[in-house]
TORBARO-251862 format. One record per residue: y, z, x of N, C-alpha, C in turn. Coordinates in steps of 0.02 Angstrom, whole numbers, plus 50000, padded with zeros to 5 digits. Layout:
N
YZXYZXYZX...
***
This chain:
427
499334858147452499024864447475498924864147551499174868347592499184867447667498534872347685498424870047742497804873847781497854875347838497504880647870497474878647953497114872847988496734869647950496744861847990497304856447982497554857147916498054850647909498854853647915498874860347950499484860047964499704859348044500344855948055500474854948108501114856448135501254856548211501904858748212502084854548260502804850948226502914845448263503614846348318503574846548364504234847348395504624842148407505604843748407505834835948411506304837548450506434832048488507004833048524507604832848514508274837548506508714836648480509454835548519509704832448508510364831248556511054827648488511414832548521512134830748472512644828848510512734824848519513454820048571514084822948561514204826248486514874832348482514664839248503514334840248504513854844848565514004847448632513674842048671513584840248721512994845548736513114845448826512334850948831511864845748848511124848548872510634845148841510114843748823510224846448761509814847148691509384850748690508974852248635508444856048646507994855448580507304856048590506754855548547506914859448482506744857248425506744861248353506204860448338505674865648319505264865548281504994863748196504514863048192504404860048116503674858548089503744864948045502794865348023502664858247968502074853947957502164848947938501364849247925501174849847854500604849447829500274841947814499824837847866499584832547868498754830947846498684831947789497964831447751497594823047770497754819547779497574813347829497584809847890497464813847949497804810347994497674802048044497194800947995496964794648021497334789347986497804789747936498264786047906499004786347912499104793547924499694796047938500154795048021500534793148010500694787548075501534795448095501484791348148501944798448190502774796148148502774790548135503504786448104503334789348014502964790947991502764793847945502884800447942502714804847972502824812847990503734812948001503814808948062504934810448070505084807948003505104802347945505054801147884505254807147830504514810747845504384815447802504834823847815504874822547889505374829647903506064827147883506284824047903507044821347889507074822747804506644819447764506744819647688506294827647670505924830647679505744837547651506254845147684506324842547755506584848447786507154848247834507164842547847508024841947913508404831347909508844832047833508814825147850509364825747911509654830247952510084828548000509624825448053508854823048082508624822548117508744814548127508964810948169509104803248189508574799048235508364794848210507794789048248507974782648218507664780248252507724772648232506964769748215507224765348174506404760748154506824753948124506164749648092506314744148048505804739748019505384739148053505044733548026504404738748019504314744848046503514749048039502994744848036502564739948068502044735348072502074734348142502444738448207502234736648271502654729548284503044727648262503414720848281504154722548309504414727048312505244726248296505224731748361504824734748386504894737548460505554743348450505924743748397506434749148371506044755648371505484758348359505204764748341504924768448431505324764248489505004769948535505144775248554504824777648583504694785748617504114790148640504444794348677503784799648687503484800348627502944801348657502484804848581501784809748629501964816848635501454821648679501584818648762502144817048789502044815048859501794808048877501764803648820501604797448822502154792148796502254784648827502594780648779502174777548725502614773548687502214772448604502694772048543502334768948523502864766348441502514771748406503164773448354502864775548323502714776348264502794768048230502564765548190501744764948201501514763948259500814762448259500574768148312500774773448301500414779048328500234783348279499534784348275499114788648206499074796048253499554800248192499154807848196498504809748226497964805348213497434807348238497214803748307497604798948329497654797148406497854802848438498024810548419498314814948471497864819648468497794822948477497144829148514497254834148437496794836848414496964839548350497164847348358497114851148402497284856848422497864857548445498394851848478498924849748514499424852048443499954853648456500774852248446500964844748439501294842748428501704837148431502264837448432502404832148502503244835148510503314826048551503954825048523504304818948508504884821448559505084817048576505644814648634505864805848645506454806948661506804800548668506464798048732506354789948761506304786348807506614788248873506344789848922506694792948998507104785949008507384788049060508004782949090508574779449039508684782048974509134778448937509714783548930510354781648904510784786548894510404789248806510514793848793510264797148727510934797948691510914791948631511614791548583511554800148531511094800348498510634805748465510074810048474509854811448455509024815848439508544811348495508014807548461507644802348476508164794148497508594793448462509054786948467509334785148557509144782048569509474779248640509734772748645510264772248711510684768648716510334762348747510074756048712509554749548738510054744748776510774746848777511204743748828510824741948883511054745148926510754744949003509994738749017509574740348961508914739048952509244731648939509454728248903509614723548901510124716948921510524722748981510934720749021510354715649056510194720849109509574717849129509194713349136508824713149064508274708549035508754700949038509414701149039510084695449043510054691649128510104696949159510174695849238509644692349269508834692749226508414688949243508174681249203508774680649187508884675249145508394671049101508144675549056507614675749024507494670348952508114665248959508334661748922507764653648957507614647048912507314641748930507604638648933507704634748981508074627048995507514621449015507624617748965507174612448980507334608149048506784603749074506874600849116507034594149099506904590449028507264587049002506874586748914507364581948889507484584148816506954580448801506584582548732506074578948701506344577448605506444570748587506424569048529505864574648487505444573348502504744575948472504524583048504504374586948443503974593148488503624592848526503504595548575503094596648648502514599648610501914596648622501504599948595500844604548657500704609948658500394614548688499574616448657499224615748668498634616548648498504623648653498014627548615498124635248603497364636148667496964630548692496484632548761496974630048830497574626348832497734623848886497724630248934497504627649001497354632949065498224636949069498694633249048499214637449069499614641449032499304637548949499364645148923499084649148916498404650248953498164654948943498284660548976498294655949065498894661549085499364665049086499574662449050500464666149008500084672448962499544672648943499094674948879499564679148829499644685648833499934691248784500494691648810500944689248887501364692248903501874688248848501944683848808502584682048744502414686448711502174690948683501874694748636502404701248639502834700948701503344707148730503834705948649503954712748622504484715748581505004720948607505144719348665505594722648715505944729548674505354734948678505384741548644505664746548704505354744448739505694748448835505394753148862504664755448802504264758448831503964756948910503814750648916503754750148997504204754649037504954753549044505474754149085505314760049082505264765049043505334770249030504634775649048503964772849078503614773249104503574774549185504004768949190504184767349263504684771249287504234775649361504594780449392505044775249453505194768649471505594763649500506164764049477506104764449404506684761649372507284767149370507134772749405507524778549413507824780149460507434776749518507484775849586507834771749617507814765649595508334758649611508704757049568509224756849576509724756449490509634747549507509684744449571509604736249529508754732149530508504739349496507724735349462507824735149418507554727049396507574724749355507184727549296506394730249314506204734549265505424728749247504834732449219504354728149190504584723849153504964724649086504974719049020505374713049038505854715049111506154708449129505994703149163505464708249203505084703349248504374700249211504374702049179503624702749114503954691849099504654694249083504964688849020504934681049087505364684149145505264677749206504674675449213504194682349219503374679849236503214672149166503294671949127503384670249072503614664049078504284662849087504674656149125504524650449174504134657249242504164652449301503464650949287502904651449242502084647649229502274642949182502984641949170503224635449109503284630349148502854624849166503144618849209503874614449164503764613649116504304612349062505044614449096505114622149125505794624449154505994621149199506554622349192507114619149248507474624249289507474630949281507574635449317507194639149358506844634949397506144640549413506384643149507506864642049545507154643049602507374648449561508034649449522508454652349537508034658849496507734656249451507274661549406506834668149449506544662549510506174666649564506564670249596506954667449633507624670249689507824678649657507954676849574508094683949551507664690549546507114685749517506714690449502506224693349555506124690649607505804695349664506194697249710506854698849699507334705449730507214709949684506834710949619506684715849592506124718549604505714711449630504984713849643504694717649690505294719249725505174722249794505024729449780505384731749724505434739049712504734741349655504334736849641503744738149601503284740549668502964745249657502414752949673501734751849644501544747449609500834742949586500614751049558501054755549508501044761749476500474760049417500604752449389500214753049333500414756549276500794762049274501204764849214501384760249131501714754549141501994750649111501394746649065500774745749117500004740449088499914747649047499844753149063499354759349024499684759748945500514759948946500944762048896501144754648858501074750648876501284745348815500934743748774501354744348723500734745848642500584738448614500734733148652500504726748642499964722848708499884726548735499384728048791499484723148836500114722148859500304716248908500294722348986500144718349030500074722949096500834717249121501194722349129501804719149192501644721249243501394723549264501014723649325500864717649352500494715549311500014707949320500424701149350501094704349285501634698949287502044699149365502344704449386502724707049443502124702349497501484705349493501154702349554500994694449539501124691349487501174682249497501754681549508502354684749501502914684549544502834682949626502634689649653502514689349711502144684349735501464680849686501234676249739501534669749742501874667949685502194661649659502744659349737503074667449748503494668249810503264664549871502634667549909502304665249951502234657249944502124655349875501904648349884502514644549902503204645149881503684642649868504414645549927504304649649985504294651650026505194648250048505084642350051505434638250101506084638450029505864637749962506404634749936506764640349903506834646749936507144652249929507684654949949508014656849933508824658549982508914667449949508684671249972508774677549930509364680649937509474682949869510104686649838510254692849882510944694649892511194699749913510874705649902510804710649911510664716949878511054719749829510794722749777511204724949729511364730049760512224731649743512774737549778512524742449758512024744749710511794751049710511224753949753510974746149799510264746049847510544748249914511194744749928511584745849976511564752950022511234753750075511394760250110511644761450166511944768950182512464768450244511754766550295512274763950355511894762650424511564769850442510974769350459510684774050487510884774950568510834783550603511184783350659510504780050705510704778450769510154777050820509924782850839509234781850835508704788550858508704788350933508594794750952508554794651033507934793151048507984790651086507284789451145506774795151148506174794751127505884801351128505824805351194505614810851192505414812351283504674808951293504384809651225503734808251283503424799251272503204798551304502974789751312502694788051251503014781251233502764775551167502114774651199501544775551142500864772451134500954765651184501484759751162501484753551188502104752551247502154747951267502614749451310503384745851295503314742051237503974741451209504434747151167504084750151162504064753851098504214752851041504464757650987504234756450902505014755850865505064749050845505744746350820505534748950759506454749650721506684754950678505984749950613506084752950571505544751750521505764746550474505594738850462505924735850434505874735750341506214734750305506384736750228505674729150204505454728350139505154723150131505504718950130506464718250087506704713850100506884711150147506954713650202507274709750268506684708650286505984711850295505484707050334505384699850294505584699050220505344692750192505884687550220506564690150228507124685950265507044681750314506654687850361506524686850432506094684650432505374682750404504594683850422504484674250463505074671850427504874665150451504954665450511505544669050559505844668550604505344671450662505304676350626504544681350675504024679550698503694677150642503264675150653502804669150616503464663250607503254658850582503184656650507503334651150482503174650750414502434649750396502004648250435501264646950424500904652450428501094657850475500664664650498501044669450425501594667350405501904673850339501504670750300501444664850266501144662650197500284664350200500304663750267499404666150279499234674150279499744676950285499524684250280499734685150210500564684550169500624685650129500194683050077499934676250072499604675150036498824678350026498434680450080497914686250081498054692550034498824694950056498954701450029499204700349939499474694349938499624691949868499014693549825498274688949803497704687849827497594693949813497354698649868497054705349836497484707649804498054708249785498444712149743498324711049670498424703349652498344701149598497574698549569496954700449597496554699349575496184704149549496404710349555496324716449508496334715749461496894714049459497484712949374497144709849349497074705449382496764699949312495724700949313495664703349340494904703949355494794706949240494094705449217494044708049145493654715049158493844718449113493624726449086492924723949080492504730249103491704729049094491864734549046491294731949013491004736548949490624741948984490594745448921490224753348918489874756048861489524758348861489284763848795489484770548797489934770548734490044777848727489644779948674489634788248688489254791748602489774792648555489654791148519490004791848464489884797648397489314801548418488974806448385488174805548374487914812348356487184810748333486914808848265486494808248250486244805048184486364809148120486444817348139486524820348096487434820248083487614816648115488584816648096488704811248037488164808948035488414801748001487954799647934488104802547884487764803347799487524795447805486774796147753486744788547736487064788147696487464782447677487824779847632488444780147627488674783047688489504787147711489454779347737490444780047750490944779647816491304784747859491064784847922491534789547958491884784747981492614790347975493014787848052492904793748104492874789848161492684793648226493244792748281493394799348334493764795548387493254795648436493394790348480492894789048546493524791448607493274795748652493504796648705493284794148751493374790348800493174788548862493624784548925493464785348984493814779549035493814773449042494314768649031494394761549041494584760949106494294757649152494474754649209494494749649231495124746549254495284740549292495534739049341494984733249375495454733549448495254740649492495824744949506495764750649548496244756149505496474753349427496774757249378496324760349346496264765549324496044771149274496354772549231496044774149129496514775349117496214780349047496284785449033496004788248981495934784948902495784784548857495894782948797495384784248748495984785248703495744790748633495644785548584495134781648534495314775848505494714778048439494984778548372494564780348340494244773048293493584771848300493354768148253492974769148200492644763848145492454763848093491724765048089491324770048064490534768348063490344769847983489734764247976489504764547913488884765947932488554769047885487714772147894487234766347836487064762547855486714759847788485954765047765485624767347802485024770447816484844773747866484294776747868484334780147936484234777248015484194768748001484104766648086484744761448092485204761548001485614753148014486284756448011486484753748065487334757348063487794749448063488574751548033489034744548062489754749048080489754747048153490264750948167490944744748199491444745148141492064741948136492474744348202493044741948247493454743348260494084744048215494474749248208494814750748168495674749048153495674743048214496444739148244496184733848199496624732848158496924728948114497094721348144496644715648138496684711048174497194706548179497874709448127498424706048101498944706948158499064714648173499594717548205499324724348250498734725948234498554730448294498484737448236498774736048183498804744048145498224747348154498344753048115497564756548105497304755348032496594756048037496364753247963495734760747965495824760447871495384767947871495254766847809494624771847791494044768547736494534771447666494724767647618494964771947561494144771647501494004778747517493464779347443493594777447376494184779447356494374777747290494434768447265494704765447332494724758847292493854755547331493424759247371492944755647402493324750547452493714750747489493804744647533494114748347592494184745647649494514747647722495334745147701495724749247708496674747347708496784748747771497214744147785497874746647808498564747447776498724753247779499144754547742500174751247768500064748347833500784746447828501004737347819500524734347796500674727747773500084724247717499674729047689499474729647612498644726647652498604725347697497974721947736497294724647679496784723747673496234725947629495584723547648495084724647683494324722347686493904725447638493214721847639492794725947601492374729047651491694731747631491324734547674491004731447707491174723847729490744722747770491144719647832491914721547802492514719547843492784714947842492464710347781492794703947764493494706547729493924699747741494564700747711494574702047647495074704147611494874705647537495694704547517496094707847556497154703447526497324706747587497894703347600498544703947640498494698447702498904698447745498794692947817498294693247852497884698547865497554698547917497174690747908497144687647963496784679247980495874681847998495864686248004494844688147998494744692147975494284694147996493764702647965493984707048030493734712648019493824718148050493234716048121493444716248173492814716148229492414721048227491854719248240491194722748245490984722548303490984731848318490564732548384489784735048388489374729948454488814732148464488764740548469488044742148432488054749348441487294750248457486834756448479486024757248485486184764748474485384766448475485154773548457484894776248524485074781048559484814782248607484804791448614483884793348600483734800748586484264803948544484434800648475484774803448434485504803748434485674799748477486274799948480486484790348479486934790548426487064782748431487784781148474487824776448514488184773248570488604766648540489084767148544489664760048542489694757148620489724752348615489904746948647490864745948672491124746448711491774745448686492134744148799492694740348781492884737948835493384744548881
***
């Protein structure tokens, strides 16, 4: 039975390669009576089999691992295996589109060539520095993996790249997920490639804009950002044992003509030489002005760049509603709207969690990411327990495990009562 709340209209992007052209949106009314379970890879699913199976996407593994399900989703990147209906504004449309910067084989389907050319060129492969009989063993507190932290966690989906307004701009950038994968490499003391690893990868680094795009949109919450700028400082440190790569022939530009002499007098009395590129001042910088005065400035500018990044999210209290939203003896699910900020990044987010009412002063309010894989988890009344519905996951009400992988309980966030209105805690 459809309604005006649970119906929706989903728009998709369509493109036919015997076609040509290019493409254009089809509409599609799509009655969604759950949307806190109902996942956007669920809805294309359901249109393809009720109303258009000509519609083409890709998926595979639906649990957020296999990085196959990306795309727009409302002007955003995102899987969309792990993007819930009710992560999108409930008054909104929904309209689906393929990944910017790829060739488009189909509909949603794009060409991950290019994307993985790439991810090749930064030679993202390990070479030991020598062989070990016995496994190398790594401790899960050692200081240097911690630094590495989430960035292995990359399922090279391309939502980054595809974020990134660079990667449109310079055809030989390398792109976030490649430099994400080096960042990755050159904190391995273990490698044996860490010159030529660098040499490559910060001729790409030159063309990163510290946009932040790529940290906002990766649905495994790795910032390449972070990564690009330990690139850069790794550079500075290692200065001398660099020989940098040609420019890629697509960086290549004609000679600019010589400007005339202005008429009226330079500020200084040499006057103002042509404007140098970042790559040639890093060429030159030793020559200029020394290898001790570049590593001392660059390393300052390294330094503030990268201590943003890594600086931690301060907490906040959001409302989450007043006392009268929340029945004793209920579970709501709620979305929390509010600003996350890091560093000098901003970033909106819509994130709905779990609240239980025990009485009128005792609340337990769950986060609703699935501690296995990030899914969403939502209260099923009928069996009494919290599911997630895409790898059988199951808690009870107090968020203890109850079946499937998840390795804990559901996290629990601090919450208070403040003039009737109760507040979450959240980063």
């Amino acid at each position: 039975m459809q309604s005006k709340q649970t119906l929706r209209k989903v728009k998709i992007y369509r493109y036919d390669p015997e076609k040509g052209g290019e493409g254009q949106f089809s509409t599609y009314d799509l009655n969604i009576e759950n949307p806190a379970i109902t996942t956007i890879l669920d809805v294309l699913i359901r249109i393809q089999k009720e109303q258009d199976p000509s519609i083409s996407f890709r998926y595979a593994c639906r649990v957020n691992m296999c990085g196959s399900c990306g795309m727009v989703i409302n002007g955003r990147e995102g899987l969309a295996c792990k993007t819930n209906v009710s992560h999108l504004p409930a008054g909104q449309d929904i309209t689906l589109r393929p990944l910017n910067h790829f060739p488009v084989i189909k509909d949603l389907v794009v060409d991950m060539g290019p994307f993985f050319t790439k991810y090749e060129d930064a030679l993202p492969f390990f070479e030991p520095k020598m062989k070990h009989d016995e496994p190398y063993i790594i401790k899960a507190d050692d200081p240097k993996r911690v630094d590495i932290g989430m960035a292995t966690d990359c399922i090279a989906c391309g939502c980054c790249v595809s974020s990134c307004t660079m990667v449109n701009n310079h055809e030989g950038y390398a792109g976030p997920a490649a430099l994400n994968r080096a960042f990755t490499l050159l904190a391995d003391e273990r490698d044996a490639l860490f010159v030529p690893r660098l040499t490559r990868a910060l001729e790409s680094c030159y063309n990163c804009r510290t946009e932040f795009n790529c940290t906002e949109v990766c649905p495994k919450q790795i910032s390449g950002t972070r990564s690009i700028k330990y690139i850069q400082r790794l550079a500075v440190t290692h200065l001398k044992e660099l020989k940098p790569l040609e420019a890629h022939p697509a960086e290549e530009l004609p000679p600019k003509p010589p400007k005339e002499e202005p008429d009226t007098p330079c500020c200084c009395k040499a006057g103002h030489a042509a404007d140098p590129s970042r790559r040639s001042f890093l060429k030159t910088a030793a020559g200029m002005v020394g290898i001790a005065s570049s590593v001392g400035i660059a390393g300052v500018l390294g330094v503030a760049a990268v201590a943003p990044t890594l600086a931690s999210n301060p907490k906040q209290w959001v409302p989450a509603g007043t006392l009268k939203d929340f029945p004793v003896g209920g579970i709501s699910t709620i979305m929390l709207s509010y600003t996350r900020t890091q560093g000098f990044h901003s970033a909106a987010v819509n994130a709905p969690i779990l609240v239980r009412r025990d009485s009128e002063t005792e609340f337990l309010c769950f986060s609703s990411s699935c501690p296995h894989l990030g899914c969403s988890v939502a209260w099923d009344p009928l069996s009494a327990r919290f599911k997630c519905a895409c790898h059988g996951g199951a808690f009870d009400k107090d968020g203890n495990v109850l079946a499937g992988p998840p390795p804990r309980g559901l996290d629990r966030l601090p919450w208070k009562i403040e003039d009737g209105i109760i507040k979450v805690e959240v980063v």
